[in-house]
C-alpha positions as CSV (number, residue, x, y, z in Angstrom):
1,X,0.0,0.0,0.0
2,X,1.4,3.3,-1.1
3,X,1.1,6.5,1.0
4,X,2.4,10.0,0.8
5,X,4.0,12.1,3.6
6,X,2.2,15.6,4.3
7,X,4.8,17.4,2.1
8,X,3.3,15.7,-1.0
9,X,-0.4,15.9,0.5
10,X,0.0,19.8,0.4
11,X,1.8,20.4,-2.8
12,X,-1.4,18.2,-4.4
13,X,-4.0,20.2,-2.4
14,X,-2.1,23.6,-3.7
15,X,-1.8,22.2,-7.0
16,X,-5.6,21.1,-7.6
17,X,-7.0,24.2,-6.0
18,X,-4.8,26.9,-8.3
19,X,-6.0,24.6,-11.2
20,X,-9.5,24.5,-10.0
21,X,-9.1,28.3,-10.6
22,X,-9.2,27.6,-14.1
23,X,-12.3,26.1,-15.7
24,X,-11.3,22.4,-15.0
25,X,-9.2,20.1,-14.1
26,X,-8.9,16.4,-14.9
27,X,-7.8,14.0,-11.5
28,X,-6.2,11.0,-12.0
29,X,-7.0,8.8,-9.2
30,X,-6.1,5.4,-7.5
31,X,-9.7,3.6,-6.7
32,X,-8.5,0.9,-4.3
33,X,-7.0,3.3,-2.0
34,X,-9.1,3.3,1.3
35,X,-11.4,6.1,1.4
36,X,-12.6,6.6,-2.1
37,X,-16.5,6.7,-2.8
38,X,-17.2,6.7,-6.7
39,X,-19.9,5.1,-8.5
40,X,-19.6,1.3,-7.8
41,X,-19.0,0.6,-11.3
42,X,-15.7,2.7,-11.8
43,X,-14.0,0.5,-8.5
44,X,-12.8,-2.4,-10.7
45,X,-10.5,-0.3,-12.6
46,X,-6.9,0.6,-12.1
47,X,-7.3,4.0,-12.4
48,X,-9.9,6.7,-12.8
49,X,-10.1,10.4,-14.3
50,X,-12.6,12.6,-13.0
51,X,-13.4,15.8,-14.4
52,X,-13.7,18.5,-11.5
53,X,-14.9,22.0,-11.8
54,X,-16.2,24.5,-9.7
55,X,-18.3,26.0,-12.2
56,X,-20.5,22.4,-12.3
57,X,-23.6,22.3,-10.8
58,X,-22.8,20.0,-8.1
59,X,-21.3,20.7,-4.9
60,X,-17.0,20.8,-4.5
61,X,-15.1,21.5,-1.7
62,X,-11.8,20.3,0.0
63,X,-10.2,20.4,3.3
64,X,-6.8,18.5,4.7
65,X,-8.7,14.7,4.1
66,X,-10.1,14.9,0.8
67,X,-12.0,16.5,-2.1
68,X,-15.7,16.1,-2.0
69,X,-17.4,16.4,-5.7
70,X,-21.3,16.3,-6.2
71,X,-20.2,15.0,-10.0
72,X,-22.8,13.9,-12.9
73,X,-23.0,10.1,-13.8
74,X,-25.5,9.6,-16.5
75,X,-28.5,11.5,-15.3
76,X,-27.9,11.3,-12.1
77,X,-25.3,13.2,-9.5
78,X,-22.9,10.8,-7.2
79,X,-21.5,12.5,-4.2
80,X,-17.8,11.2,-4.9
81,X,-15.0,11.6,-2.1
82,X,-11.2,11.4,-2.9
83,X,-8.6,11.1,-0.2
84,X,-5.3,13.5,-1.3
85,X,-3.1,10.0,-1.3
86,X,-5.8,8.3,-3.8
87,X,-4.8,11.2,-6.6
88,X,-2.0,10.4,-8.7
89,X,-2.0,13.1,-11.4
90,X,-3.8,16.0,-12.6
91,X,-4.2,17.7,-15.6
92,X,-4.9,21.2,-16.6
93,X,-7.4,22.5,-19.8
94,X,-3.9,24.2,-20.5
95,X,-2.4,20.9,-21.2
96,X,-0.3,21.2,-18.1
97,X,0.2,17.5,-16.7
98,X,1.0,16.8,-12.6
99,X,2.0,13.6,-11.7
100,X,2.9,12.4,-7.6
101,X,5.0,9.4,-8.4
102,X,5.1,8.9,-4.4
103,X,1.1,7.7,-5.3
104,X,1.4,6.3,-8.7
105,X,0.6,2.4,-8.5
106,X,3.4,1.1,-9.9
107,X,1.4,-0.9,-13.0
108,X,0.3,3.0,-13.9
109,X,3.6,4.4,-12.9
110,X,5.3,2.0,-15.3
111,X,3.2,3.3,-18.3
112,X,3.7,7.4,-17.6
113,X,7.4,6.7,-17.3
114,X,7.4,4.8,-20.7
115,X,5.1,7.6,-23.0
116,X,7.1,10.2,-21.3
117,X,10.5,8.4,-22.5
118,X,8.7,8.2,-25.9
119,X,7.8,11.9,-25.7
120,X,11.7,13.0,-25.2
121,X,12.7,10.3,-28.1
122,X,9.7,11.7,-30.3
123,X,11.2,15.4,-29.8
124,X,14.9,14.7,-30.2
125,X,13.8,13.3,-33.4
126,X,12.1,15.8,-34.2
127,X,15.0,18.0,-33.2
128,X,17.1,16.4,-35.8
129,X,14.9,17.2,-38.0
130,X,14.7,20.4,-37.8
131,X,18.7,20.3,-38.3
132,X,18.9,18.8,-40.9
133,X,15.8,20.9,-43.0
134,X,17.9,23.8,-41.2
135,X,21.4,22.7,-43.1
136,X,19.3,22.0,-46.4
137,X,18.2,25.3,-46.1
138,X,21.2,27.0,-45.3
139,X,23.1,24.9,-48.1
140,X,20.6,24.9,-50.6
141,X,20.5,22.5,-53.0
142,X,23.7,20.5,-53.5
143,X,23.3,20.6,-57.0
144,X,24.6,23.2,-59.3
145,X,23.8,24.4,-62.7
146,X,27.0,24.0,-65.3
147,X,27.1,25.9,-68.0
């Protein structure tokens, strides 16, 4: 069972409230950590993202346990409650990704790691790239016209 010291609590609770400022926020959570409530039907999975918003209709508020989210499921509101060490990452409608790798099951963990690895490959490819058109343009062609 993973669990995170108060440091890590606070810099989450910080985090999700100045993004909460924003329109949205997306919470990546952990659903067999002891304390979560969220519709019976999202507990078998590994992990859950719930959209949170304090311009919903439903209730949200936090304190130093948990946030508590009146959040629609179908046509119907579930009062959900997530413990700080249940959340693993967040993300921002600025694309701005958080993630607590002190929470992170490691099955999850495992799979950030590896796209973010992929990410850095992805852009020093695509650095290369931009090299190489650079030199091409700089050079020109390598071909010349004889007269």
């Amino acid at each position: 069972m993973m669990t995170t010291d108060r440091r890590t609590q606070a810099d989450q609770r910080t985090t999700i409230e100045k993004l909460l400022a924003d329109e949205q926020v997306l919470v990546h959570i952990n659903p067999s950590q002891a304390g979560v409530v969220i519709p019976p039907y999202l507990m078998e999975n590994r992990t859950v993202t719930l959209r949170l918003s304090r311009f919903f209709k439903g209730k949200l508020s936090t304190n130093d346990q948990e946030i508590s989210a009146e959040l629609l499921f179908g046509p119907e509101y579930f009062v959900c409650l997530i413990p700080w060490n249940s959340i693993w990452g967040a993300s921002s409608v600025r694309g701005e990704e958080f993630v607590w790798t002190e929470v992170t099951p490691p099955e999850i963990l495992h799979l950030v790691l590896a796209q973010e690895e992929n990410s850095r490959a992805q852009e020093r490819e695509g650095g290369r790239q931009r090299v190489r058109t650079a030199k091409a343009a700089a050079g020109g062609s390598h071909l010349r016209r004889v007269k």
